[in-house]
N, CA, C and O atoms as a GROMACS GRO file, in nm:
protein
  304
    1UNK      N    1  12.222  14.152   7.285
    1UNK     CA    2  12.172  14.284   7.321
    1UNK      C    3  12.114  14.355   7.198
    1UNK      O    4  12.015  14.427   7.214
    2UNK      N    5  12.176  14.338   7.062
    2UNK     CA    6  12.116  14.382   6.972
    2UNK      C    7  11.972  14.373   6.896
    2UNK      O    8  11.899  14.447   6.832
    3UNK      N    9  11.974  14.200   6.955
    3UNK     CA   10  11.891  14.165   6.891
    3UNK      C   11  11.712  14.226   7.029
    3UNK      O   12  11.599  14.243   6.984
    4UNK      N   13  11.745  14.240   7.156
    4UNK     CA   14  11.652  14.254   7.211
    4UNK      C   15  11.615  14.422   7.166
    4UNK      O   16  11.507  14.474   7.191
    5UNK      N   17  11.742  14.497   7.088
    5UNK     CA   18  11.749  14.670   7.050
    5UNK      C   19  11.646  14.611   6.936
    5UNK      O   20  11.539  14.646   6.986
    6UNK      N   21  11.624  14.567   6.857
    6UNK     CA   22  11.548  14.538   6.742
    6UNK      C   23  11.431  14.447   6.777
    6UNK      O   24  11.322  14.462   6.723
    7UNK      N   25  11.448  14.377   6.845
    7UNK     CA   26  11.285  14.346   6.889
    7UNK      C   27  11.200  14.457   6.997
    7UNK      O   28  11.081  14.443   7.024
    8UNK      N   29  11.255  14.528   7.033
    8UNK     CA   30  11.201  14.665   7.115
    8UNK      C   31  11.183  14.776   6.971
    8UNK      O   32  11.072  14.767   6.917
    9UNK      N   33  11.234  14.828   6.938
    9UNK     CA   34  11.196  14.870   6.808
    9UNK      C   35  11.095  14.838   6.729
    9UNK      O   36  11.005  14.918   6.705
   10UNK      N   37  11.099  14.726   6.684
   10UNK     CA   38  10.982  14.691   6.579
   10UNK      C   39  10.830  14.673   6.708
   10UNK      O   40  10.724  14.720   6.668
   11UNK      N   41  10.832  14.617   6.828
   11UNK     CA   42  10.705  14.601   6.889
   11UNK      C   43  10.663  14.761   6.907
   11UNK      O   44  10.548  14.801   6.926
   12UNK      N   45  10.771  14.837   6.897
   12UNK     CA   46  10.687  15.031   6.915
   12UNK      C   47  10.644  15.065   6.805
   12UNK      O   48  10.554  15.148   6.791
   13UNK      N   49  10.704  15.005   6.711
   13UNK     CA   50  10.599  15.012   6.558
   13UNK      C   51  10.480  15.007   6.556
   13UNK      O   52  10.407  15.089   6.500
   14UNK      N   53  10.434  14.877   6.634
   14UNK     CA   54  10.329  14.841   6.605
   14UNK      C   55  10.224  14.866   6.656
   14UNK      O   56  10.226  14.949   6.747
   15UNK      N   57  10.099  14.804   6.619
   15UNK     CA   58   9.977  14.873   6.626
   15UNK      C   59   9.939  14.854   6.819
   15UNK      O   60  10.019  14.784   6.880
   16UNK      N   61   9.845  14.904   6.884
   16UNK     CA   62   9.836  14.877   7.043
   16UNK      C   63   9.750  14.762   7.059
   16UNK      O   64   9.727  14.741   7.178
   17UNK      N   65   9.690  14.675   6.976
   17UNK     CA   66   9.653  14.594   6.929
   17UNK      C   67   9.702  14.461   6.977
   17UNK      O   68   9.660  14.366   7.043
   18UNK      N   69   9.840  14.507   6.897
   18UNK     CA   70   9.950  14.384   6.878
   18UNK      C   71   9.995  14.408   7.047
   18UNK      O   72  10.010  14.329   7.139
   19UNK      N   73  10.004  14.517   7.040
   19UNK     CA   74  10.116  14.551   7.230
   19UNK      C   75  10.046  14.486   7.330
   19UNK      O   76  10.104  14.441   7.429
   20UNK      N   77   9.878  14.473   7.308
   20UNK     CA   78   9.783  14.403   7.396
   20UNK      C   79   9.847  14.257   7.433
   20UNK      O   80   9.896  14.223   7.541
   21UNK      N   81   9.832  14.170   7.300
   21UNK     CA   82   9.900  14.048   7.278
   21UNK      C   83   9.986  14.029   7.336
   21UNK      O   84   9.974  13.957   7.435
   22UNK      N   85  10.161  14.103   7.289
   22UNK     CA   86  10.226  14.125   7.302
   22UNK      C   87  10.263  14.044   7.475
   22UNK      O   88  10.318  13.941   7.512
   23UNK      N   89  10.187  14.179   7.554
   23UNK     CA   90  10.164  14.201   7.700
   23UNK      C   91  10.083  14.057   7.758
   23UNK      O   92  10.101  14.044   7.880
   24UNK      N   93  10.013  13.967   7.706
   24UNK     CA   94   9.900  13.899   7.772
   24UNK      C   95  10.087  13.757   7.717
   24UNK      O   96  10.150  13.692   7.801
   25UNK      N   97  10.107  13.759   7.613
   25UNK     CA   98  10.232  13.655   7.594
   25UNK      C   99  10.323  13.676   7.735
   25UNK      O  100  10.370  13.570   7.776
   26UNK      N  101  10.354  13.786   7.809
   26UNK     CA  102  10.471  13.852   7.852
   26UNK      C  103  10.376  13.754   7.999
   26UNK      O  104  10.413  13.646   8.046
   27UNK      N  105  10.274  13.821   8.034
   27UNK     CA  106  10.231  13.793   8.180
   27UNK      C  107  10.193  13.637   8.158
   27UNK      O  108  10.216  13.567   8.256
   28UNK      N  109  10.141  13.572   8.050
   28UNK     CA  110  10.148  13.427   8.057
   28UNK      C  111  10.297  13.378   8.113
   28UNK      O  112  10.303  13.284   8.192
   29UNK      N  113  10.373  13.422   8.083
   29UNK     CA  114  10.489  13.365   8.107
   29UNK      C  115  10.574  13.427   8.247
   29UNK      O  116  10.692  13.409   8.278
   30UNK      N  117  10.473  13.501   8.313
   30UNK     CA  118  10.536  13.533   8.441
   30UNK      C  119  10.631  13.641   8.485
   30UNK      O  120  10.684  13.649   8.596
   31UNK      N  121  10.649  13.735   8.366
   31UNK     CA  122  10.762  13.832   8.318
   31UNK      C  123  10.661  13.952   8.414
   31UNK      O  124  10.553  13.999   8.380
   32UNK      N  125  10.726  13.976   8.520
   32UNK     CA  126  10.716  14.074   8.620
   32UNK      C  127  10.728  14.250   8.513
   32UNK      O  128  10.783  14.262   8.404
   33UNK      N  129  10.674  14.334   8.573
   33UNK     CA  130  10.619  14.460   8.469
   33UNK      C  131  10.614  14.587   8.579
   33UNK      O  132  10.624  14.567   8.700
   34UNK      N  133  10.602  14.695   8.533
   34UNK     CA  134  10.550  14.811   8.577
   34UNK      C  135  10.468  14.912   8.497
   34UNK      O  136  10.476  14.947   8.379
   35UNK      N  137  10.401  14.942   8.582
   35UNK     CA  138  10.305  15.060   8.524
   35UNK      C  139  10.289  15.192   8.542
   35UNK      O  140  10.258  15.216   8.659
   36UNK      N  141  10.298  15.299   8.469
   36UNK     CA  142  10.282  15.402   8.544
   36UNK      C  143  10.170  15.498   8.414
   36UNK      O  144  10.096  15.427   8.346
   37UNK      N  145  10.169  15.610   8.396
   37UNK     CA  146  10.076  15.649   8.310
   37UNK      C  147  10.128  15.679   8.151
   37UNK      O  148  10.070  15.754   8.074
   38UNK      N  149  10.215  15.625   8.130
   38UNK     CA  150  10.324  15.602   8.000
   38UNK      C  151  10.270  15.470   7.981
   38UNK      O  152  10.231  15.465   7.864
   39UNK      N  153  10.248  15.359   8.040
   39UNK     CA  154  10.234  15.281   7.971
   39UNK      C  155  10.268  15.125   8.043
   39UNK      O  156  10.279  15.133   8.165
   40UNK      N  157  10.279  15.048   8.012
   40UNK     CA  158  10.299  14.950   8.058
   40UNK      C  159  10.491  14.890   8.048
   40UNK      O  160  10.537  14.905   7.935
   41UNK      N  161  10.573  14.841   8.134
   41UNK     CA  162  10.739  14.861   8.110
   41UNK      C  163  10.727  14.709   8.163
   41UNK      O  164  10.655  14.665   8.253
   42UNK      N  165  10.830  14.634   8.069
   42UNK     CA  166  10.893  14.523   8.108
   42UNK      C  167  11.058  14.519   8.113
   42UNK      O  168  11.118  14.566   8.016
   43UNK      N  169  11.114  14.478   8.194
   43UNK     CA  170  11.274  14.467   8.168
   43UNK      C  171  11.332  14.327   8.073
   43UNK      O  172  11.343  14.205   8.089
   44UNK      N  173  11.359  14.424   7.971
   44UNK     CA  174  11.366  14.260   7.849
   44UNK      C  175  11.523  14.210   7.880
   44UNK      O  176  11.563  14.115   7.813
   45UNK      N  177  11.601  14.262   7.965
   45UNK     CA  178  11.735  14.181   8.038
   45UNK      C  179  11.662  14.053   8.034
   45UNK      O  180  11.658  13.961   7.953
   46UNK      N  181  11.584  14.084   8.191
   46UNK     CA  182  11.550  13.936   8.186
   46UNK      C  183  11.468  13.803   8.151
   46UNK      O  184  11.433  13.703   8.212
   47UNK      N  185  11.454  13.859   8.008
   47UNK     CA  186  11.390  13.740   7.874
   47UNK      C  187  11.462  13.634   7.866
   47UNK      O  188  11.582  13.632   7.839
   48UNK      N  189  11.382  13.527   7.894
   48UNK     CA  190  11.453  13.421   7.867
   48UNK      C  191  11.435  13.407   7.698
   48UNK      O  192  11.352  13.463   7.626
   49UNK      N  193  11.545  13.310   7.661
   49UNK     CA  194  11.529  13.256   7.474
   49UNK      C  195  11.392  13.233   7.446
   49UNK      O  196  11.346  13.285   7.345
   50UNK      N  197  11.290  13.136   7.549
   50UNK     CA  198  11.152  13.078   7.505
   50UNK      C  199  11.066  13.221   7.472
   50UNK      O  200  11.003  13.228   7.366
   51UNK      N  201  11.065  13.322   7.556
   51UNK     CA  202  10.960  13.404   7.596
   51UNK      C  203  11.032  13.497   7.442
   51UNK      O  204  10.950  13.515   7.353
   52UNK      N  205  11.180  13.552   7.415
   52UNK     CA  206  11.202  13.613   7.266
   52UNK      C  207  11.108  13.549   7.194
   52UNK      O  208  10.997  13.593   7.164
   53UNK      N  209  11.179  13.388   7.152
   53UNK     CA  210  11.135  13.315   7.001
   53UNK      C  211  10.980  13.340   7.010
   53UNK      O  212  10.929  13.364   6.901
   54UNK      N  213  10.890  13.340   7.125
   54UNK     CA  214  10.738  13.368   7.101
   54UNK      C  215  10.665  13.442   7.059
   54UNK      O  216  10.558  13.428   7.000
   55UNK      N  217  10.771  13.601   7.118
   55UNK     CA  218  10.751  13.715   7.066
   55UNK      C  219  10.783  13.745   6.855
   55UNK      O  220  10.734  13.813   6.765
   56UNK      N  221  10.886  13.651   6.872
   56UNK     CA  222  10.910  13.673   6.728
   56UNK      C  223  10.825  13.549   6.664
   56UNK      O  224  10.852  13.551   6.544
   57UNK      N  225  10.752  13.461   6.685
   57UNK     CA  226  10.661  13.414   6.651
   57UNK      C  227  10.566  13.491   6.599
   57UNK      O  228  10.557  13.521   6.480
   58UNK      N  229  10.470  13.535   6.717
   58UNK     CA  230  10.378  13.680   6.667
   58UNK      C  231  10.433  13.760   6.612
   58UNK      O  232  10.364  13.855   6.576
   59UNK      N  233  10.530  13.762   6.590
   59UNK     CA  234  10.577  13.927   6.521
   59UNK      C  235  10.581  13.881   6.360
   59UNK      O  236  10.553  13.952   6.264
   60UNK      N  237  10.619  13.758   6.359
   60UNK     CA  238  10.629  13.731   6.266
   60UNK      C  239  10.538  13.677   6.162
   60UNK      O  240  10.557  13.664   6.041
   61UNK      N  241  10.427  13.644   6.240
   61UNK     CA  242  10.240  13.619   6.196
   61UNK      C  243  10.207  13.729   6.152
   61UNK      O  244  10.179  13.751   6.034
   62UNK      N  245  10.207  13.813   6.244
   62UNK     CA  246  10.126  13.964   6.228
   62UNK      C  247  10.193  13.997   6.103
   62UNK      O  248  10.118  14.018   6.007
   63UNK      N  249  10.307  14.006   6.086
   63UNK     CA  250  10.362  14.009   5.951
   63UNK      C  251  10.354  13.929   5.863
   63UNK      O  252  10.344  14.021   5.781
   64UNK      N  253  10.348  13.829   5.793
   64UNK     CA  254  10.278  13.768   5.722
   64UNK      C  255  10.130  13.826   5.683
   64UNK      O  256  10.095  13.876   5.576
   65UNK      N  257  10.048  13.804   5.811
   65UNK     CA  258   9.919  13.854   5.724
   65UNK      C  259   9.886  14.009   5.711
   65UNK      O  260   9.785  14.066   5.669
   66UNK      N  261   9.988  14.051   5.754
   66UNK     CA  262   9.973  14.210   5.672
   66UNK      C  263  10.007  14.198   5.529
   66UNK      O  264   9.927  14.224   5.438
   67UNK      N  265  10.137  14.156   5.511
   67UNK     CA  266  10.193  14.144   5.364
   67UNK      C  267  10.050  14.051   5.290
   67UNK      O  268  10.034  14.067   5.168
   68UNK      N  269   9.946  13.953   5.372
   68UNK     CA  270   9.881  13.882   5.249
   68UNK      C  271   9.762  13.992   5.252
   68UNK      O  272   9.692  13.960   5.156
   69UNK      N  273   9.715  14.085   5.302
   69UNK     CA  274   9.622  14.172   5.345
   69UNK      C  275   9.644  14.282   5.240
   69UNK      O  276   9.556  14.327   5.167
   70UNK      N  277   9.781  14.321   5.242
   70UNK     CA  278   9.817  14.442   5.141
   70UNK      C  279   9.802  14.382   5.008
   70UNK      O  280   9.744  14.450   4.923
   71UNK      N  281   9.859  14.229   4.967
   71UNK     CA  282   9.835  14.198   4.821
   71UNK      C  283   9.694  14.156   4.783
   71UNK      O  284   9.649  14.147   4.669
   72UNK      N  285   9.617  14.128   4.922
   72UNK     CA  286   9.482  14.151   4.852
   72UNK      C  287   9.406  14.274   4.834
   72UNK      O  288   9.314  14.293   4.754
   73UNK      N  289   9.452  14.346   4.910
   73UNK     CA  290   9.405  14.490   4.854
   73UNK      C  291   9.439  14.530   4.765
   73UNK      O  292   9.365  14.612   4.710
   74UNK      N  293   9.561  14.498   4.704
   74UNK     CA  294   9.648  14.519   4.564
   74UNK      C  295   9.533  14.480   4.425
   74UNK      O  296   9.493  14.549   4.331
   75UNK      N  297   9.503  14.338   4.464
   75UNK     CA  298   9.444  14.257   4.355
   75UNK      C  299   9.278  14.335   4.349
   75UNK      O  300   9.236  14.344   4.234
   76UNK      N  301   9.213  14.374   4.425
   76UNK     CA  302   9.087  14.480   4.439
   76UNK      C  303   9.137  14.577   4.353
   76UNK      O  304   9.072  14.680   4.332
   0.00000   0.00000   0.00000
């Protein structure tokens, strides 16, 4: 449970960009949703392990090339 409290956290961080992605990973995989004018809602209860580790896949790309993005802006 904690760990889905911290992967909900860090995806509201992020850019709507990433939430696009995010969302197109979620409906590839069949993860039923609602909509209303807030936004798009998934119930992450029922995440299976495959559909997390994917999410933290991307989460974990997107991070990477931010961190190599910021040290090249560093080196400019």
């Amino acid at each position: 449970m904690k760990d889905l409290i911290n992967l909900r956290n860090h995806i509201e961080k992020m850019n709507i960009i990433h939430h696009i992605k995010i969302f197109e990973i979620l409906s590839k995989k069949g993860i039923e949703f609602s909509e209303n004018r807030n936004g798009i809602f998934f119930n992450m209860n029922k995440f299976d392990s495959s559909v997390i580790e994917e999410i933290n896949v991307y989460i974990n790309y997107v991070n990477e090339q931010e961190d190599k993005l910021n040290e090249t802006e560093k080196l400019k």
